[in-house]
C-alpha positions as CSV (number, residue, x, y, z in Angstrom):
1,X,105.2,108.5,90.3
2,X,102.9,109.0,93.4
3,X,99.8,108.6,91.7
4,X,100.9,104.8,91.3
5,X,100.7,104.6,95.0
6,X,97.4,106.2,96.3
7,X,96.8,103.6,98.8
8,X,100.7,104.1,100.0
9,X,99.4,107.9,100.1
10,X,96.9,107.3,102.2
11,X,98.6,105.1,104.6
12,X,101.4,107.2,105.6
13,X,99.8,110.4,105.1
14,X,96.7,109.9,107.5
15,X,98.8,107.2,110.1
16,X,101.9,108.5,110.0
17,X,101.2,112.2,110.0
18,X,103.0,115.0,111.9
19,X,101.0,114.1,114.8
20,X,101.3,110.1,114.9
21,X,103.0,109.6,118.4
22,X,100.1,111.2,119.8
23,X,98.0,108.7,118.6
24,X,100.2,105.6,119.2
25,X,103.0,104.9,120.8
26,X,105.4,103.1,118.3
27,X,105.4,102.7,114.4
28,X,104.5,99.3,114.8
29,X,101.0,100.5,116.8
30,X,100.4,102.8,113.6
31,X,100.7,100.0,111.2
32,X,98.2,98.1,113.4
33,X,95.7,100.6,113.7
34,X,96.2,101.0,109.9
35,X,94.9,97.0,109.9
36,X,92.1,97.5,112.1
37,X,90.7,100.9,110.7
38,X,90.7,100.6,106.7
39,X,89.2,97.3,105.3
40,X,90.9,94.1,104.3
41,X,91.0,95.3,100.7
42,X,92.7,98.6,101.6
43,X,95.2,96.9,103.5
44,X,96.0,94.7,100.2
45,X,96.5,97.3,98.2
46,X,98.4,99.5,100.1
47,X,100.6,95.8,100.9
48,X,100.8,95.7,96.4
49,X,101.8,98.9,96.4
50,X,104.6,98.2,99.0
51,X,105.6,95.2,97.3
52,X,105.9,97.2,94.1
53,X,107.3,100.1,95.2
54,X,110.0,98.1,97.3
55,X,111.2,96.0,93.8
56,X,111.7,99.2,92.0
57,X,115.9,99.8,91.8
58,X,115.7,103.2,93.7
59,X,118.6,104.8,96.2
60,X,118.1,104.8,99.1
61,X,118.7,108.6,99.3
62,X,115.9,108.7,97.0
63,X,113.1,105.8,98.2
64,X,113.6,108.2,101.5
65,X,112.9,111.4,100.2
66,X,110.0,109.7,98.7
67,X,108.4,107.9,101.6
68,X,109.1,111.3,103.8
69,X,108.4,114.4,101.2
70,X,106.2,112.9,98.8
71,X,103.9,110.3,100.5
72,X,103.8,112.5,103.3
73,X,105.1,110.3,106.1
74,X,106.4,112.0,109.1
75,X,108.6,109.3,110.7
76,X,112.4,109.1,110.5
77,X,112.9,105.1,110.8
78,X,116.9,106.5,111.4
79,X,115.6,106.9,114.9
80,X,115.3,103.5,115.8
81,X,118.5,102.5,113.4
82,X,116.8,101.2,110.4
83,X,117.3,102.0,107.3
84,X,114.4,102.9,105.3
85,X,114.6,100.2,103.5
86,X,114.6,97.7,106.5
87,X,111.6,99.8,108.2
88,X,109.4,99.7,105.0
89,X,110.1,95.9,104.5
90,X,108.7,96.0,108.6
91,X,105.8,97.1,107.2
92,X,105.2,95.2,104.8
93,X,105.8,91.9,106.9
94,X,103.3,93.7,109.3
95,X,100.8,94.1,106.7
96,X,100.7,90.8,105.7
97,X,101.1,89.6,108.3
98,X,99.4,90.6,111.2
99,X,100.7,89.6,114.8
């Protein structure tokens, strides 16, 4: 199943990688460098693959092991009392819509 989400990959792998607070200083600063460093067609893609990924009916026991293990992120959105569910529709708002 990853290989339907290369951008997704990408994103979370590279931004939100064991070292991601060093380089900002909340998720929402990743997600914006995110925007400003790839280009606008990246950024839509990775947003399609969010979208798609989101509308699949997967646990959420599951969608987190995927997001964490498989995609490679390294941030727990538990910390801040989301679920991961609420923190990746965050992201997706963010992408989308940039503040």
């Amino acid at each position: 199943m990853i290989n339907h989400f290369p951008h997704l990959t990408q994103f979370f792998s590279s931004y939100f990688h064991q070292d991601w607070p060093l380089e900002a200083d909340t998720p929402s600063d990743v997600v914006n460098n995110y925007r400003s460093s790839e280009s606008p067609a990246s950024v839509e893609a990775a947003s399609q693959e969010l979208s798609k990924l989101l509308e699949m009916p997967i646990a959420s026991a599951d969608l987190e092991t995927f997001i964490l293990d498989k995609l490679g992120c390294y941030y727990d959105p538990k910390y801040e009392n989301q679920t991961i569910r609420e923190w990746l529709e965050s992201v997706q708002k963010s992408l989308n819509n940039p503040s």
